[in-house]
KEKOL-451038 format. One line per field, with one value per residue (C-alpha): residue number from 1; x, y, z. Coordinates in nm, 3 decimals, always signed. Last residue first. Example, Ala and Ser with C-alpha at 12.3 -4.5 7.8 and 13.67 -1.06 7.14 Angstrom:
# residues 2
n	(2; 1) $
u	(+1.367; +1.230) $
v	(-0.106; -0.450) $
w	(+0.714; +0.780) $
This chain:
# residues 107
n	(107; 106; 105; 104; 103; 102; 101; 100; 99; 98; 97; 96; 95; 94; 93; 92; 91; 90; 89; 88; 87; 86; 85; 84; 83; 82; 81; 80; 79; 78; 77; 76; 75; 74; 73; 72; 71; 70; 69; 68; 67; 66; 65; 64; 63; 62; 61; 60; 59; 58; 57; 56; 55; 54; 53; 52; 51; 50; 49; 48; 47; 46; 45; 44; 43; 42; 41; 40; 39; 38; 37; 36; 35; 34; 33; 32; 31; 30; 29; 28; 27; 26; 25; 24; 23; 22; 21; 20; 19; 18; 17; 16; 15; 14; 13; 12; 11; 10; 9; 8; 7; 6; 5; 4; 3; 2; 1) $
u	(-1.485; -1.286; -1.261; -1.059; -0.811; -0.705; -0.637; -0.461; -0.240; -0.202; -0.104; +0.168; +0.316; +0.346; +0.478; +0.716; +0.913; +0.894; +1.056; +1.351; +1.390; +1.443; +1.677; +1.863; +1.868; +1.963; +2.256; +2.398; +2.392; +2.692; +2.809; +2.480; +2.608; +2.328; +2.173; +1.851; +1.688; +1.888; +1.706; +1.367; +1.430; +1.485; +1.233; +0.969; +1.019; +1.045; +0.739; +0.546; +0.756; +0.565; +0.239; +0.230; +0.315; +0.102; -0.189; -0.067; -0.010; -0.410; -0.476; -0.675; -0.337; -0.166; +0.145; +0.419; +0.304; +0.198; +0.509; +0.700; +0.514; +0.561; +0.911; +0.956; +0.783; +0.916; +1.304; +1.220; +1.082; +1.377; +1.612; +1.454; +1.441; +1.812; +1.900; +1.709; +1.835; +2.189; +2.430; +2.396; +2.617; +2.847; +2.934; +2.887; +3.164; +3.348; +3.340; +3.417; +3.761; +3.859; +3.807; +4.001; +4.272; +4.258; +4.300; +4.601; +4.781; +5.011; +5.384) $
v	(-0.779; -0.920; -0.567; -0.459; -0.779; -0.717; -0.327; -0.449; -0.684; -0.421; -0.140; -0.317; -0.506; -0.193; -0.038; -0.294; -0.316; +0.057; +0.078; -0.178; +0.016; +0.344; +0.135; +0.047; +0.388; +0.528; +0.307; +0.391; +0.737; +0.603; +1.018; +1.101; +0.923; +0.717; +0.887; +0.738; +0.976; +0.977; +0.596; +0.717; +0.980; +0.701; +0.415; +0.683; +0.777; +0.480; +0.382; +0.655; +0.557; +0.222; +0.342; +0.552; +0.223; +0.010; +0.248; +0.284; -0.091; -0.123; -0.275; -0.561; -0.799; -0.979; -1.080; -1.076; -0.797; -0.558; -0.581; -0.537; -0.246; -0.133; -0.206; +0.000; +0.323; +0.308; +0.292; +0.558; +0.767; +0.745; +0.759; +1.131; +1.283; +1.194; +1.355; +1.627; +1.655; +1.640; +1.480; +1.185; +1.329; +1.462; +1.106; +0.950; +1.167; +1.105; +0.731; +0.749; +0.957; +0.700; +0.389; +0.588; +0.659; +0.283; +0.158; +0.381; +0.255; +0.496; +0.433) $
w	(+0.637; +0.336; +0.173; +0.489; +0.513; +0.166; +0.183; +0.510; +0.347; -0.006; +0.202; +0.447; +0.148; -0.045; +0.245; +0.295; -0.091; -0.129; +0.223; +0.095; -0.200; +0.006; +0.186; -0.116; -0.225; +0.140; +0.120; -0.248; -0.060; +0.131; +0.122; +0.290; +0.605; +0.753; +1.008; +1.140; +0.988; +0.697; +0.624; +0.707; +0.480; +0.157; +0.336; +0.336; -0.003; -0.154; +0.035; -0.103; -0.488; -0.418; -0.372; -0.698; -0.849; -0.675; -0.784; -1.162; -1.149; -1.123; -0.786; -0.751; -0.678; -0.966; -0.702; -0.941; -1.141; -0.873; -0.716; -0.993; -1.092; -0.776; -0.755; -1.092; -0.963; -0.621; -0.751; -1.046; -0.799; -0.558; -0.842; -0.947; -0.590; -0.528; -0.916; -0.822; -0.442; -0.619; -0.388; -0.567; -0.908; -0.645; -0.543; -0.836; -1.020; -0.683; -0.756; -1.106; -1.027; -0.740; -1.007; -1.261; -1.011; -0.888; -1.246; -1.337; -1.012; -0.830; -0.810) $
């Protein structure tokens, strides 16, 4: 006998499945993901930045963390993967930008 729940469950998960295999919808989440980490970012650590800057930096990083992520081949179908590692690059490059923007006005 098959359980209700685990169709339902199976049916949700290839909804989400096709729904991420849109480049759109792919290019859309990675720019929300950057956008909102950035603002984070900028928020929590009140750096000189305006949170337009840290924002626009932050979808870069998405960005970079996203391809750098099928670069190294991780299966499109675990695209919830490439989303948190496109987080996870959001997270470093704005990091990266605002350490050495730092050290550079400090000279």
């Amino acid at each position: 006998m098959v359980d209700p729940v685990e169709v339902i469950l199976e049916g949700h998960l290839n909804n989400l499945r096709t729904l991420l295999a849109n480049p759109v919808v792919v290019l859309i989440l990675i720019i929300l993901i950057g956008a909102i980490i950035g603002w984070l970012y900028e928020k929590q650590t009140h750096s000189p930045h305006g949170y337009i800057t840290s924002a626009l930096v932050g979808v870069a990083g998405s960005y970079t963390g996203y391809h750098l992520a099928a670069l190294i081949a991780v299966p499109n179908y675990v695209a919830i993967f490439r989303l948190i590692a496109a987080a996870i690059g959001a997270i470093v490059v704005l990091w990266a930008w605002r350490t050495f923007h730092l050290r550079r006005k400090r000279r």
